[in-house]
C-alpha positions as CSV (number, residue, x, y, z in Angstrom):
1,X,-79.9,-55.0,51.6
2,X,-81.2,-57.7,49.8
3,X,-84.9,-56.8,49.3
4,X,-85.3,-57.4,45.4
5,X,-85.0,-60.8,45.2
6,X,-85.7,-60.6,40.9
7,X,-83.8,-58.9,38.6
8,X,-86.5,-60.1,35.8
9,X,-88.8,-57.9,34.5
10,X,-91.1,-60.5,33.9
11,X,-91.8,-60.9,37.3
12,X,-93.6,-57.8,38.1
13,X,-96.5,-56.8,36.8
14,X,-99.7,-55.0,38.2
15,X,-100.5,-58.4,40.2
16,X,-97.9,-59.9,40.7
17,X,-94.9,-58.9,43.4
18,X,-95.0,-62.0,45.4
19,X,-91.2,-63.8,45.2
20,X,-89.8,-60.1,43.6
21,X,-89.7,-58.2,46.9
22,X,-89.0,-58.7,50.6
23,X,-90.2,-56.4,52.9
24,X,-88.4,-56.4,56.4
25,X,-91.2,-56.1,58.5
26,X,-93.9,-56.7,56.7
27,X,-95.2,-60.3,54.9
28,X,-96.6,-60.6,51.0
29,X,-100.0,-61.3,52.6
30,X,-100.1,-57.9,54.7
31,X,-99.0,-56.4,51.7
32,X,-101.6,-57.5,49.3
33,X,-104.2,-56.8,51.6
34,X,-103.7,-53.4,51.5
35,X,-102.7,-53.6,47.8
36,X,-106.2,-55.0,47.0
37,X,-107.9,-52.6,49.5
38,X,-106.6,-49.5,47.2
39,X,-107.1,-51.0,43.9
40,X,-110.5,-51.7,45.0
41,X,-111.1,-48.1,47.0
42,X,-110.6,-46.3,43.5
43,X,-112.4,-48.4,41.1
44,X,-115.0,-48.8,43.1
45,X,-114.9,-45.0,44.0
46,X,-118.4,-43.7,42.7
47,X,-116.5,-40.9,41.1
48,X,-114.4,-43.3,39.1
49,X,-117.7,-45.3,38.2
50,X,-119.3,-42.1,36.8
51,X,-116.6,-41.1,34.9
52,X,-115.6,-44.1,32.9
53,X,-118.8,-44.9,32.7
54,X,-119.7,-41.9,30.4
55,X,-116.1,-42.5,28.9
56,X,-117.5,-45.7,28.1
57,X,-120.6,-44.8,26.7
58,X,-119.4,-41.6,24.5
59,X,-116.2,-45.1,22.9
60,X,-119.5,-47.0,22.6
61,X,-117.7,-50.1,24.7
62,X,-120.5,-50.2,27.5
63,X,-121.0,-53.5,27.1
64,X,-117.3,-55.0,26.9
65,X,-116.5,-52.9,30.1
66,X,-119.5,-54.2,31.9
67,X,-118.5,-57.4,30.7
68,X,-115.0,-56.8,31.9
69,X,-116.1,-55.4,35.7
70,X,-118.3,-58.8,35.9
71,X,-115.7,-60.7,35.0
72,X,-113.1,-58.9,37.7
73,X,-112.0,-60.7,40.7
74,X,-113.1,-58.1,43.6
């Protein structure tokens, strides 16, 4: 039905999608909006918090993580 527009892998990725994928009734910016709402509703979940930050602290990578949450475009 011609949704896929890309055949190359390279294309898709975590954050990417826009160009790969036509939705019928739905455009890439109502898409991402929700796409960004979940990614952000879980790692910002305080139970996800907790547990990577012991995780974190029992790898001894506190500080690169907290480095790499700072550095995260929320």
């Amino acid at each position: 039905k011609g949704y896929i527009i890309s055949s190359n892998w390279d294309d898709y990725g975590f954050h990417k999608g826009e160009g790969v994928y036509n939705h019928p009734t739905l455009s890439w910016s109502v898409i991402k909006k929700h796409l960004d709402f979940a990614y952000r509703s879980f790692y910002l979940s305080p139970g996800f918090i907790i547990r990577r930050l012991g995780k974190s602290i029992k790898q001894g990578t506190i500080i690169k993580d907290i480095k790499t949450f700072l550095k995260t475009k929320w």
